[in-house]
C-alpha positions in Angstrom: -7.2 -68.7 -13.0 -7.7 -68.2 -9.4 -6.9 -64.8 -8.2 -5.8 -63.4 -4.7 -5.9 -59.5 -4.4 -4.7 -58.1 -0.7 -5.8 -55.3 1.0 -9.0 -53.1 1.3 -8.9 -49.8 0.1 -9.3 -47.9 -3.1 -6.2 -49.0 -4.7 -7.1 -52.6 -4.5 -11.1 -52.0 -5.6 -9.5 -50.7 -8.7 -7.2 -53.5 -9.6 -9.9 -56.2 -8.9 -12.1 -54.1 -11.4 -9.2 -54.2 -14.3 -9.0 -58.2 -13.2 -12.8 -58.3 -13.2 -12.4 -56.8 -17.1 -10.2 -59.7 -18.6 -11.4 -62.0 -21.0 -9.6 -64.8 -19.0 -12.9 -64.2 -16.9 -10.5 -65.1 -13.5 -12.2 -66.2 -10.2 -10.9 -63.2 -7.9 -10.8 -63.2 -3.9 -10.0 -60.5 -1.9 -8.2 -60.2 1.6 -9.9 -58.3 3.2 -11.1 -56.7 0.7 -14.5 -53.8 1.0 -18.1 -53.5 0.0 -17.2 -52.3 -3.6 -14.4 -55.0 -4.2 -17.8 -57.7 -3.2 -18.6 -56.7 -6.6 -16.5 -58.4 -8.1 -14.8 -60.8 -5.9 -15.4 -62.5 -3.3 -13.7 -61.3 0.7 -12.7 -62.8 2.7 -11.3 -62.2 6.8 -8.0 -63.3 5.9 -5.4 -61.0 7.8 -3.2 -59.6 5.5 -0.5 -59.3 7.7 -0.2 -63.0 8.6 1.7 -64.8 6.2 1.0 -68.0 7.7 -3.0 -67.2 6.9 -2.8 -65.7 3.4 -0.5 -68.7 2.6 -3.0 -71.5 4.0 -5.9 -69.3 2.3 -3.8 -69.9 -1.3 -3.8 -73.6 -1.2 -6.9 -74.3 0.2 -8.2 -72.2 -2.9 -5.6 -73.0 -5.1 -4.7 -69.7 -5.8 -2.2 -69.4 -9.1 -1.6 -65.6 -9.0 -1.6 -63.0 -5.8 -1.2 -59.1 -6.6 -0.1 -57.5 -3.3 -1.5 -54.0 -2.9 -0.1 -52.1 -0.2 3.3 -51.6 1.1 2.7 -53.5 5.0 2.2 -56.9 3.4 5.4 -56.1 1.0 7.7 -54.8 3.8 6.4 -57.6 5.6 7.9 -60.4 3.3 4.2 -61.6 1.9 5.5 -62.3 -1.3 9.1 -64.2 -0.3 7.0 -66.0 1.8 4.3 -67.5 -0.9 7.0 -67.5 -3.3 8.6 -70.1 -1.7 5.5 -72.1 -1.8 5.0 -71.8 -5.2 2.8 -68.9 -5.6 2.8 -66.8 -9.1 3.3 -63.2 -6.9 3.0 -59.9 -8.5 4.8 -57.4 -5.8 8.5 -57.2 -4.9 10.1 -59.3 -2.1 11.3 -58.1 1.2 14.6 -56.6 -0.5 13.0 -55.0 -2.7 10.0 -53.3 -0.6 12.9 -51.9 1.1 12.8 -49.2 -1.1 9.9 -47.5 0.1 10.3 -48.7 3.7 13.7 -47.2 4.5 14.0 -43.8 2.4 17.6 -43.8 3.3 18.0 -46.9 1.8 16.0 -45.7 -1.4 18.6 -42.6 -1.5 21.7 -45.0 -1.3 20.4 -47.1 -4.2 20.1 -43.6 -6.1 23.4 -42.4 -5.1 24.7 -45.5 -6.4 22.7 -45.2 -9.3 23.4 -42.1 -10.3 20.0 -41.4 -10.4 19.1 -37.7 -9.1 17.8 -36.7 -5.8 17.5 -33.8 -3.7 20.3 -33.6 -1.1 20.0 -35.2 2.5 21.2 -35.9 6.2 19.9 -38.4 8.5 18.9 -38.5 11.9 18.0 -40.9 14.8 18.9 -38.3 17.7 16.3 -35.6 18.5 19.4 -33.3 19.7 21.6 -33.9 16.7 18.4 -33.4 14.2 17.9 -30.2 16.0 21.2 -28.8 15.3 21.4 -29.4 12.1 17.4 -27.4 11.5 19.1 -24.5 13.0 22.1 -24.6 9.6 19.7 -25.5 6.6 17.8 -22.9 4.1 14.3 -23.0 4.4 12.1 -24.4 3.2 13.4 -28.0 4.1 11.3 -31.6 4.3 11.3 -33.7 6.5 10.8 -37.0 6.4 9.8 -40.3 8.9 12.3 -42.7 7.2 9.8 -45.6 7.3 6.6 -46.5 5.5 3.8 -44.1 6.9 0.8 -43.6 4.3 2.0 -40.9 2.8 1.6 -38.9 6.1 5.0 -38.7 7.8 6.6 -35.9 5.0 6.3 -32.5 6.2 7.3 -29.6 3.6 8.4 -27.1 5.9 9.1 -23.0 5.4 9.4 -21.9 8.8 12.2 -23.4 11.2 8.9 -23.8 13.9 7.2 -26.4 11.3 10.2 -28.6 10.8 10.7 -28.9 14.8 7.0 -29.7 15.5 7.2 -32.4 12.2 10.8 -34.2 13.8 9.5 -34.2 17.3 6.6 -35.8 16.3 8.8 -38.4 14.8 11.9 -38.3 17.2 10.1 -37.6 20.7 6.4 -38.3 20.2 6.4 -41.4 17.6 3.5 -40.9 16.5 4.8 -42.6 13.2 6.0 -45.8 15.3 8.8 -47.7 14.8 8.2 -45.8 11.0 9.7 -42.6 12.3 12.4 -43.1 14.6 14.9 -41.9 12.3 14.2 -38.9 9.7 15.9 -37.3 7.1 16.2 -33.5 5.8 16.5 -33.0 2.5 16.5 -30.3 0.4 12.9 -28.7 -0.8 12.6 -28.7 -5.0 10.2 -26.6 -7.1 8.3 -27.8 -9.5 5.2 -30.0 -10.8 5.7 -33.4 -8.9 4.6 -36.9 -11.3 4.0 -40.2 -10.9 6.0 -43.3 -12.9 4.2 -46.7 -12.2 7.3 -49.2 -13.8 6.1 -52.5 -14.1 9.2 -54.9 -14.1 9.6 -58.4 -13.7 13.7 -57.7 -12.7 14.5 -58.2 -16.9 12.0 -56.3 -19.0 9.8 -53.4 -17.7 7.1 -51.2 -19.0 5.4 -47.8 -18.0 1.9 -47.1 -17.3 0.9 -43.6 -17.9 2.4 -40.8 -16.5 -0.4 -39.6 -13.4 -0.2 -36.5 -11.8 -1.6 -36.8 -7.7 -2.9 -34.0 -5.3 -1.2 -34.4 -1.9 -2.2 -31.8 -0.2 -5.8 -32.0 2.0 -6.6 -27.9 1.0 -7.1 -26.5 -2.4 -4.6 -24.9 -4.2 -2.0 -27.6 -2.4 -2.5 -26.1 1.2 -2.2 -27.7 4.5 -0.9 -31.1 5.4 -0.1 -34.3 3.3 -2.6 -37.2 2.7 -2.6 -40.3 1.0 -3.5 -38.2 -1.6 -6.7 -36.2 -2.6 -6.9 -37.2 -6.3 -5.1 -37.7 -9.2 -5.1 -37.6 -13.1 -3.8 -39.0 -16.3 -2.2 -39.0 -18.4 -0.2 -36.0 -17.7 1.5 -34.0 -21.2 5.2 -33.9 -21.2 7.6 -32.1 -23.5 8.2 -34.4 -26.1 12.1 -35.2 -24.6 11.2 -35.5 -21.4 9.8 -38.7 -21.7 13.4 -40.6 -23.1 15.1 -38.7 -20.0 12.8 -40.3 -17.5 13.3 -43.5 -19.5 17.1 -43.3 -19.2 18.1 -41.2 -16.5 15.7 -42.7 -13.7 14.0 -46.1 -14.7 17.0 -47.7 -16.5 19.6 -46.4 -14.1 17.7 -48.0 -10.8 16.6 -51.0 -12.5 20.1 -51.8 -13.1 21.2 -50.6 -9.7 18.5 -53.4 -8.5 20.0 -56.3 -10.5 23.6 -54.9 -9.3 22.7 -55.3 -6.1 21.1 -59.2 -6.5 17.6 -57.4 -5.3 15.2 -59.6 -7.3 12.0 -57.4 -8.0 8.9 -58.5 -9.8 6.0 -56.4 -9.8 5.5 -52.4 -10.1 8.0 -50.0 -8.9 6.4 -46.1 -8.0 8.7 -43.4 -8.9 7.3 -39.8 -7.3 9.6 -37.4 -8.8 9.5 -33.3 -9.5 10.1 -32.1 -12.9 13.2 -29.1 -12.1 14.6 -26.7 -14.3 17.1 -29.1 -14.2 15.7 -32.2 -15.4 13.7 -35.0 -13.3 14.5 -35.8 -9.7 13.2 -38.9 -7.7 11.4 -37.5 -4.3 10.3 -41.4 -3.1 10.0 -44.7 -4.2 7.2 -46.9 -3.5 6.9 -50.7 -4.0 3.4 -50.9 -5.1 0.7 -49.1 -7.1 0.3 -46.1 -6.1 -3.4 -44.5 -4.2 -5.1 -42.8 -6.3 -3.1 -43.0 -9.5 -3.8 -46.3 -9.7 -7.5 -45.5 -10.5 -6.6 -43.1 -12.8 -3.8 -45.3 -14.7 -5.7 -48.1 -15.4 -8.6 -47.1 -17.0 -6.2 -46.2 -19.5 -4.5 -49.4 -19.9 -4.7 -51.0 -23.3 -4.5 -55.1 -23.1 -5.3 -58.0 -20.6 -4.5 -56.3 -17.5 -4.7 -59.9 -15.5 -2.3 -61.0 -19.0 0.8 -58.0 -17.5 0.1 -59.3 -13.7 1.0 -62.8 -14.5 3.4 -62.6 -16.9 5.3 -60.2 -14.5 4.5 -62.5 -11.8 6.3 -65.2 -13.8 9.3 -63.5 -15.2 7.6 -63.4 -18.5 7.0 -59.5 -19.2 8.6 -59.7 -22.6 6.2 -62.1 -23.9 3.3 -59.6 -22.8 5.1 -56.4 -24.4 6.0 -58.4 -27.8 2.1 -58.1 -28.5 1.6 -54.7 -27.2 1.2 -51.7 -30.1 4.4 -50.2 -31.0 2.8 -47.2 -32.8 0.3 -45.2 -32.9 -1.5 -41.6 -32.8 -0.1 -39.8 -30.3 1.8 -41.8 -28.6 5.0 -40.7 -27.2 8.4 -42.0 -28.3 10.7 -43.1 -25.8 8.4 -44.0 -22.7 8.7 -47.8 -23.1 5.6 -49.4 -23.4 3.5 -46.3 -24.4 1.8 -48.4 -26.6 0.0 -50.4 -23.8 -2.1 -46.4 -22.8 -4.6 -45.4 -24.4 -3.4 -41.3 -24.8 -6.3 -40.1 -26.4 -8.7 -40.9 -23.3 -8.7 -39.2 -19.6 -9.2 -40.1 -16.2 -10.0 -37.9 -13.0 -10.5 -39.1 -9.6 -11.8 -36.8 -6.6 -11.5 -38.1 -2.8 -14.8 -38.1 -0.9 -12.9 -37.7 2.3 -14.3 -37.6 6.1 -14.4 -34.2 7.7 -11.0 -34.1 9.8 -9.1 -36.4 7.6 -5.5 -36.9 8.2 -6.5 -36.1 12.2 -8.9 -37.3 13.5 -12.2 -38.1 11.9 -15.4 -40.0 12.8 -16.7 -43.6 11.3 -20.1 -44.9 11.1 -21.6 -42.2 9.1 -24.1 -43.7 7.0 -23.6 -43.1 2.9 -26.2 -42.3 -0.1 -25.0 -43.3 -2.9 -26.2 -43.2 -6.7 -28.4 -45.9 -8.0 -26.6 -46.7 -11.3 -22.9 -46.0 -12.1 -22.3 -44.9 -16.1 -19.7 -46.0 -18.4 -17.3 -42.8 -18.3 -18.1 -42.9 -14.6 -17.7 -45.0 -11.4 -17.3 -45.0 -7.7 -14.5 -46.8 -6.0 -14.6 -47.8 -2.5 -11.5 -47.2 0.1 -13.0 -46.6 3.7 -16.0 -48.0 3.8 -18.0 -51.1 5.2 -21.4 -52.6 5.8 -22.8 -51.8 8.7 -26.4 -53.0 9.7 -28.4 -50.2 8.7 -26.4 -50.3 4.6 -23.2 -48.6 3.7 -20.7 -46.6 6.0 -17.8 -44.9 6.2 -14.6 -46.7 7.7 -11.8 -44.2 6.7 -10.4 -41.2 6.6 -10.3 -41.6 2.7 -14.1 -43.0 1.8 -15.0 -42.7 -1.7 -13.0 -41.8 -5.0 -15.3 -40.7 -7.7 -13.5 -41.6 -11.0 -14.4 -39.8 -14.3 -13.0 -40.5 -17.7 -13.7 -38.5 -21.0 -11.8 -37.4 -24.3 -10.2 -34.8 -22.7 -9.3 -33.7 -19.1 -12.0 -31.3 -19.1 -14.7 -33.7 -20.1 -12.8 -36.3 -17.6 -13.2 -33.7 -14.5 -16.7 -32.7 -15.3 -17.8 -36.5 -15.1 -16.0 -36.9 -11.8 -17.4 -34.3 -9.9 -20.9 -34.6 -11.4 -20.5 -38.1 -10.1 -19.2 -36.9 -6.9 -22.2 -34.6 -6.6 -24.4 -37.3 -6.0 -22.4 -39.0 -3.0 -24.0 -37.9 0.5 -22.8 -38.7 4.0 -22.3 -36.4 6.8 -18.8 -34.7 7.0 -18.1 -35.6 3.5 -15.3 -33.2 2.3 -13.1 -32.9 -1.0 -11.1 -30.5 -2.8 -12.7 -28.8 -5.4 -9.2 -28.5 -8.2 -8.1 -31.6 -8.8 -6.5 -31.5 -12.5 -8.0 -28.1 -12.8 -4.5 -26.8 -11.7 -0.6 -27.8 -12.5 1.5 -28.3 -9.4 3.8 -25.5 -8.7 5.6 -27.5 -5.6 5.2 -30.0 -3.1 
């Protein structure tokens, strides 16, 4: 099988190297891809944003299956667009990537879904917006209504931090066309978790429950990232996992089908576990960075198997094989049997000193010689330059560790981490060493 994997950064090194795994031994290309994705596939200069050229790229390669990796290409209408030439594509159409690139959008589905979700108002007019800071309880969030790397939320407690976050959006658009209209929404307590649902629009699966660090300081301080690391899987009371299943995932999947909104590949649930019960905070339309190199470490079966048989509207066939059973294994997360719950993974973010400002590229990278098997580095922002290895990115390196216990999972990261050198390198040194007590 001939594979096409789009984008570059960590998320999309860590799916080629599931791919890389299969026994169906598939011939993978990348676009663009990075130096750690050369590993295993082979890049190409392909812009990912040009339909046109990923669509000539697929036949003149003859490319069966293409697994979209971040949200542009989605919100773009990739996947439509190959679709109607025949491609096999694992990501959502246009419709469907609507979810994570209009939040308001996302929040009517729930509404109409019944699905939970901290209260909200909307707001395209810097004046109106204003007005309604100076009413609200504090803290508040606010959010760029568009798709903006994780990097246009702002959990604000002062009245100061939510004015600086919307003028940014409203009057500065530093966000783009991303952030001309927000919404406020009401600020929920609790430990925040990740829900990868893979779906082909019938039947549907979930990956392991991940747990990601948003925040660039320790102890969750200072402004959002794309996240600084992540773990799985993350223990839940023994009932919380049916009410995820049926309160959230079944309730929007159906909303989706309600609504004619084909979708066929994985759906990202964020959402904070209140003393209430589960609330959905975003949706995204793709795997999530870093869970994603946390999750599938832990995945049980033919990863390249679940992309193509969600690809072709064949997920039940895939989940008929998968364990029903076993030690450990939670009842009523549907397809718990495809994670392997007695194993753990950790990554840590080798990030570049200013990261999300402004940083500095080029900086040449030392990395270990030989990689081990409860260990590995995954590329994000980096590239080749003439003298070796640099960085490219405000997120470099992600140092994944895996082990029989989160402990033993942790310790391998960050001894692994220990040996990455480039000037500016920074990290947070708690990931999974801490639960999340808010956003």
């Amino acid at each position: 099988m001939n594979v096409l994997v789009v984008g570059s950064g960590g998320r999309e090194h860590a799916l080629v190297r599931q791919l890389a795994a299969s026994a169906q031994a598939p011939r993978i290309f990348a676009c663009p891809g990075n130096p750690g994705i050369s590993r295993h596939a082979v890049n190409t200069e392909v812009d990912p944003l040009s339909n046109d050229a990923v669509a000539a790229f697929c036949r003149e390669q003859e490319i069966d299956l293409v697994i979209i990796g971040p949200e542009a290409p989605l919100i773009n209408g990739l996947a439509d667009h190959l679709r109607r030439d025949g491609v096999a594509v694992f990501g959502p159409g246009a419709m469907g990537a609507r979810l994570e690139g209009d939040k308001e959008f996302a929040k009517e589905v729930l509404a109409s879904a019944g699905v939970p979700t901290p209260h909200y108002h909307a707001f395209s007019n810097l004046e109106s917006a204003l007005k309604h800071l100076a009413t609200v309880e504090l803290p508040v969030v606010v959010k760029a209504c568009g798709a903006a790397q994780g990097k246009g939320v702002a959990v604000c407690s002062t009245r100061e931090e939510a004015e600086k976050h919307i003028r940014l959006c409203l009057q500065d658009q530093v966000f783009g066309q991303s952030g001309l209209r927000i919404i406020m929404e009401d600020c929920l307590f609790g430990p925040e978790l990740s829900v990868l649902i893979v779906t082909d629009g019938q039947d549907y699966c979930l990956l392991a429950p991940s747990r990601d660090h948003k925040r660039i300081g320790e102890q969750d301080k200072g402004p959002n990232t794309g996240g600084m690391g992540a773990y799985a899987p993350v223990p839940l009371p023994a009932d919380l996992y049916a009410q995820i299943d049926t309160r959230i995932v079944l309730p929007v999947l159906a909303e989706l089908r309600r609504r004619d909104i084909p979708y066929r590949g994985v759906l990202y649930a964020g959402l904070m576990l209140t003393e209430g019960g589960p609330q959905v905070l975003e949706f995204n339309c793709r795997f999530g960075d870093p869970e994603t190199q946390v999750v599938l470490p832990l995945y049980q079966g033919d990863f390249l198997d679940l992309c193509w048989t969600t690809a072709t509207g064949q997920l039940g066939r895939h989940l008929q094989g998968a364990p029903r059973s076993a030690a450990g294994v939670p009842a009523g997360w549907t397809g718990a049997g495809l994670t392997t719950w007695d194993r753990h993974a950790v990554v840590v973010v080798a990030a570049s000193d200013g990261y999300p400002g402004t940083y500095t590229r080029g900086k040449a990278i030392d990395l270990p010689a030989e990689e081990a098997p409860d260990r590995w580095l995954i590329h994000a922002g980096t590239r080749q330059g003439p003298q070796g290895l640099v960085t490219d990115g405000g997120r470099v390196l992600g140092a994944v560790g895996t082990g029989r216990d989160l402990p033993a999972a942790r310790k391998a990261a960050y001894e692994l981490l220990d040996q990455v050198h480039f000037e500016g390198l920074t990290f947070r040194r708690d990931i999974a060493a801490i639960g999340k007590e808010g956003r």
